[in-house]
C-alpha positions in Angstrom: 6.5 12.7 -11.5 9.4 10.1 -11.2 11.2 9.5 -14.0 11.2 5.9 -14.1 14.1 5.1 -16.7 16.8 6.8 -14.4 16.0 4.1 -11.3 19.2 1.7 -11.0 19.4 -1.2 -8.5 22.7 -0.4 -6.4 24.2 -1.4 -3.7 25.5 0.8 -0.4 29.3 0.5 -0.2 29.5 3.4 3.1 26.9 5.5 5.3 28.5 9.0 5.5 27.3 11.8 7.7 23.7 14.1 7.0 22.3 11.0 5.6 24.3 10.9 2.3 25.4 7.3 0.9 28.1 5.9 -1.1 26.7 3.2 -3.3 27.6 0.8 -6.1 25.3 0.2 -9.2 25.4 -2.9 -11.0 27.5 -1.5 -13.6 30.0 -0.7 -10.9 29.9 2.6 -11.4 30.2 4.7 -7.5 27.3 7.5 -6.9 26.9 9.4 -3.8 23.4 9.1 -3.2 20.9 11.0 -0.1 17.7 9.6 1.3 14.3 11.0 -0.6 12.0 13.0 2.1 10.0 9.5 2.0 12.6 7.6 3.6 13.5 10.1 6.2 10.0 10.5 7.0 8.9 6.9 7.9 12.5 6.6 9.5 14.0 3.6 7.3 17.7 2.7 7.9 19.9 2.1 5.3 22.8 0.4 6.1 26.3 -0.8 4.5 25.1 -4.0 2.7 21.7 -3.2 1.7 20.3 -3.3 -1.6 18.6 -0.1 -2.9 17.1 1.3 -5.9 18.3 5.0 -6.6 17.2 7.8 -8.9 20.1 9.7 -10.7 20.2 13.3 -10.7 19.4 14.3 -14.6 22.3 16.9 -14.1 25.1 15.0 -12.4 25.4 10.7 -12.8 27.4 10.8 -10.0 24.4 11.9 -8.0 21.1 10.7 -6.7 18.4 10.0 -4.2 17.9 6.2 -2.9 13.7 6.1 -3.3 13.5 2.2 -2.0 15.8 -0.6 0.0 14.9 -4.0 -0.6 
């Protein structure tokens, strides 16, 4: 089950190699975020720009998963 109190709106600053992401939260904070198996199934782009919502790891907050792009 998704924990929904770790989901932050963010923004992608740079698209890196095997899919990873560098992103932006609101708070300014810089996370290095991967696609969820969702997003790589159904083949949705994420490009520098675009405004996603990612799930931080409960280990690492410098680490995450982008689940959606607005």
């Amino acid at each position: 089950m998704k924990n929904e109190n770790n989901l932050i709106k963010a923004t992608v600053e740079e698209a890196l190699p095997a899919l990873n992401f560098r992103v932006v939260t609101e708070s300014g904070e810089h996370v290095l975020a991967h696609l969820a198996g969702r997003l790589r199934l159904h083949r949705i782009r994420v490009v520098a720009g675009d405004t996603v919502l990612i799930e931080l790891s409960p280990y690492d907050s410098k680490r995450g998963r982008i689940v959606r792009r607005f």
